[in-house]
ZADO-1210 file (C-alpha; in nm, 4 decimals, padded with zeros to 6 digits):
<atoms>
<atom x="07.3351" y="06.9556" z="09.6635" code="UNK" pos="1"/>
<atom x="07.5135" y="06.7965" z="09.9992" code="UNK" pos="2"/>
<atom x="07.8498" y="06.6509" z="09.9076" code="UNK" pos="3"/>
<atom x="08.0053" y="06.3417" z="09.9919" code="UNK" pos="4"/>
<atom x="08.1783" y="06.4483" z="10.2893" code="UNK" pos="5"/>
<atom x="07.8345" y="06.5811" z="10.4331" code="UNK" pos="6"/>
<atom x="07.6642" y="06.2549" z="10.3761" code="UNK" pos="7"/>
<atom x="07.9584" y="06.0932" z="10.5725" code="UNK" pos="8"/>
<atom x="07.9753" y="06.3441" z="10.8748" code="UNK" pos="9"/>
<atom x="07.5892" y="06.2766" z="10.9477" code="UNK" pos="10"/>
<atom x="07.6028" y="05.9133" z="10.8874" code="UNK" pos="11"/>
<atom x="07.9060" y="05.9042" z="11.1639" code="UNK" pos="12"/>
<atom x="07.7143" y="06.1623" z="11.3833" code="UNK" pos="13"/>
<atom x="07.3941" y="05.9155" z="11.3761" code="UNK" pos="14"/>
<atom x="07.6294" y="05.5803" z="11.4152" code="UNK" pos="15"/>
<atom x="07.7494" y="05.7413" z="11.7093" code="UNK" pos="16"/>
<atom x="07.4157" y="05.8756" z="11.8952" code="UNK" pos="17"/>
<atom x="07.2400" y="05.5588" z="11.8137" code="UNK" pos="18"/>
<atom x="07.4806" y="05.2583" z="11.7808" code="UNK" pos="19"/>
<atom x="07.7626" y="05.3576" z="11.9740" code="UNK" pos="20"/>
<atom x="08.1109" y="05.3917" z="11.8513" code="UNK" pos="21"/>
<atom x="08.1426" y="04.9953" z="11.8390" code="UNK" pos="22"/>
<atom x="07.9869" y="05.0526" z="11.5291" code="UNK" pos="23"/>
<atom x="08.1992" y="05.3234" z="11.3426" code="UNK" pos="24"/>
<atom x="08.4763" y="05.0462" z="11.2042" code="UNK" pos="25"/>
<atom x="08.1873" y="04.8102" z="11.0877" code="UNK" pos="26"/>
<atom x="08.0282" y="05.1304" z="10.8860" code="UNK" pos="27"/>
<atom x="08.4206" y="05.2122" z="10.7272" code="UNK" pos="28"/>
<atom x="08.4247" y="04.9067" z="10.6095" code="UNK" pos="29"/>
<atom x="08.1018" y="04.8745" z="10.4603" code="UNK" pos="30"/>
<atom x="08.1354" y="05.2468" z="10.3420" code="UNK" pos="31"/>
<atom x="08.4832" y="05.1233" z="10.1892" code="UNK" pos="32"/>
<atom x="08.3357" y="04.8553" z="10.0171" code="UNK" pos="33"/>
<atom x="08.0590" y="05.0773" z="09.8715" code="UNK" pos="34"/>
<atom x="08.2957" y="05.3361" z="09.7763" code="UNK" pos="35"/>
<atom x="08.4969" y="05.0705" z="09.5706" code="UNK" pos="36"/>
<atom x="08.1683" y="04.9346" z="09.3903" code="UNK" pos="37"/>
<atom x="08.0739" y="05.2701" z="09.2929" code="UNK" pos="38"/>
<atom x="08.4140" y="05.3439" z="09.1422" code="UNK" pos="39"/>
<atom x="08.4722" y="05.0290" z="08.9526" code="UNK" pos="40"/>
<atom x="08.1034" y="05.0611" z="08.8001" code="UNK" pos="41"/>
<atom x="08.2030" y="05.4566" z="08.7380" code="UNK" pos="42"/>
<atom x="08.5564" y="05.3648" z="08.5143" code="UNK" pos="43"/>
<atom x="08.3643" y="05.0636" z="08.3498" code="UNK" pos="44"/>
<atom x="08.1069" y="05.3387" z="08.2020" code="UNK" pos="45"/>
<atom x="08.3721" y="05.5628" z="08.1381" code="UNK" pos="46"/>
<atom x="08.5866" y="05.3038" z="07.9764" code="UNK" pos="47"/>
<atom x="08.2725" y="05.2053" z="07.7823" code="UNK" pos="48"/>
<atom x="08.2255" y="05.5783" z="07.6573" code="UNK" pos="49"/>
<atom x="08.5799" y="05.6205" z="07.5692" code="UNK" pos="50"/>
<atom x="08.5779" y="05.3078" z="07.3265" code="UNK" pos="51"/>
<atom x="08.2618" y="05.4180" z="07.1814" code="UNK" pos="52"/>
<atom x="08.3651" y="05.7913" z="07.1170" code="UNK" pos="53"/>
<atom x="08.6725" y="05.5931" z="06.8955" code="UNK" pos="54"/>
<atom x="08.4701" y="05.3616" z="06.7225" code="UNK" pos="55"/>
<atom x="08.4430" y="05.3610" z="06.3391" code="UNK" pos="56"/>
<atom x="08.1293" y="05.4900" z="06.1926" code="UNK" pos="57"/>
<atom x="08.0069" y="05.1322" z="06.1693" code="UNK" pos="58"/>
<atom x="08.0692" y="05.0713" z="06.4955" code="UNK" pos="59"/>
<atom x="07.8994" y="05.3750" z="06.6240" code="UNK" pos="60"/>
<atom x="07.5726" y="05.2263" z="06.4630" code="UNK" pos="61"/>
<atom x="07.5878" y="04.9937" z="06.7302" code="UNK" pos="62"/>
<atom x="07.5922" y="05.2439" z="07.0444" code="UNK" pos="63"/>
<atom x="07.3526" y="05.3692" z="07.2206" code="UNK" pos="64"/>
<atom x="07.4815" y="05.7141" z="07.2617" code="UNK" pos="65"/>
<atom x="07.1729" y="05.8955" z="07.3723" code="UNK" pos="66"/>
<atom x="07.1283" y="05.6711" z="07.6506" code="UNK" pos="67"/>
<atom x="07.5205" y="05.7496" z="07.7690" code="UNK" pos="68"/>
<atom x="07.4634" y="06.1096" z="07.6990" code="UNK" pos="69"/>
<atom x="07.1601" y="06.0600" z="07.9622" code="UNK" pos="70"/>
<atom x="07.3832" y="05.8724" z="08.2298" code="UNK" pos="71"/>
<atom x="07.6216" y="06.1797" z="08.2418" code="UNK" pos="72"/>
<atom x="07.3373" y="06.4485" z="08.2574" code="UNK" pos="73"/>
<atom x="07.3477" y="06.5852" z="07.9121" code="UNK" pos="74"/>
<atom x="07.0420" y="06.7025" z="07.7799" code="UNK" pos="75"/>
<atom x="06.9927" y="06.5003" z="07.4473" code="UNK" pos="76"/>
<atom x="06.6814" y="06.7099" z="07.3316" code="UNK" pos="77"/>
<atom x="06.7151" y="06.8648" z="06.9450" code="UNK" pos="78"/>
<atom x="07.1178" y="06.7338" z="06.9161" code="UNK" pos="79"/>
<atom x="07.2675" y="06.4669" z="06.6541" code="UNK" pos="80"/>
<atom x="07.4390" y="06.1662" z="06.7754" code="UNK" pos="81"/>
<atom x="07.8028" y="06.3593" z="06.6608" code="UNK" pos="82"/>
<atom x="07.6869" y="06.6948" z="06.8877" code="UNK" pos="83"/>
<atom x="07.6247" y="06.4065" z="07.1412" code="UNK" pos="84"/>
<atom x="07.9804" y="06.2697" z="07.1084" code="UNK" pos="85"/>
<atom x="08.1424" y="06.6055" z="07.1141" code="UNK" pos="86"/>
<atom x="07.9672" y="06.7006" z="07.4639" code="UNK" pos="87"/>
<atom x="08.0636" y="06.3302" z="07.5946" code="UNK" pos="88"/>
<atom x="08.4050" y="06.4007" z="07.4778" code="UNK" pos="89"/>
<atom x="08.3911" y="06.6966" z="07.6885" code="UNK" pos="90"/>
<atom x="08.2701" y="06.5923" z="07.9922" code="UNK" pos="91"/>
<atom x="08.4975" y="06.2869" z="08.0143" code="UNK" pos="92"/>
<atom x="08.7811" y="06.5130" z="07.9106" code="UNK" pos="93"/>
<atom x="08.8683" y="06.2915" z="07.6197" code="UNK" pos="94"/>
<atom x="09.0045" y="06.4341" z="07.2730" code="UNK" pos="95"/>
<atom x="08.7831" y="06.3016" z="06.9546" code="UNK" pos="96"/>
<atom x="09.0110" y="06.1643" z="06.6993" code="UNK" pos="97"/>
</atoms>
């Protein structure tokens, strides 16, 4: 998988060979600005998992905690919704109460 950093170095390597380094501060600031979208979205599903992991059984009724188990890349094949909670727990690094 190519990291972060690699997607960077070739997207400054290209800016470079074909737009010139006139260019570089326009693409910091639009990779800034991408970079901060990406993490506000990222802590709003976080903080979204987090509450749901703590709701009361009632409350968990109401969540959809297959589809979260999906968005962080946990196979939800064959597992109850708790199992599902547990490995969210996990992979968040939060403790179930």
């Amino acid at each position: 998988m190519i990291s972060i950093e690699e997607i960077l170095e070739i997207l400054i390597v290209a800016v470079i060979l074909f737009g010139g380094s006139k260019k570089i501060p326009e693409l910091a600031r639009s990779l800034g600005r991408a970079s901060g979208e990406f993490q506000r979205g990222k802590m709003e599903i976080e903080r979204e998992i987090r509450n749901a992991i703590n709701y009361t059984p009632q409350q968990q009724a109401t969540v959809n905690v297959r589809e979260a188990a999906r968005n962080l890349g946990i196979s939800v094949d064959g597992k109850s919704d708790d199992q599902l909670r547990s490995e969210i727990a996990q992979v968040l690094g939060v403790k179930k109460e």
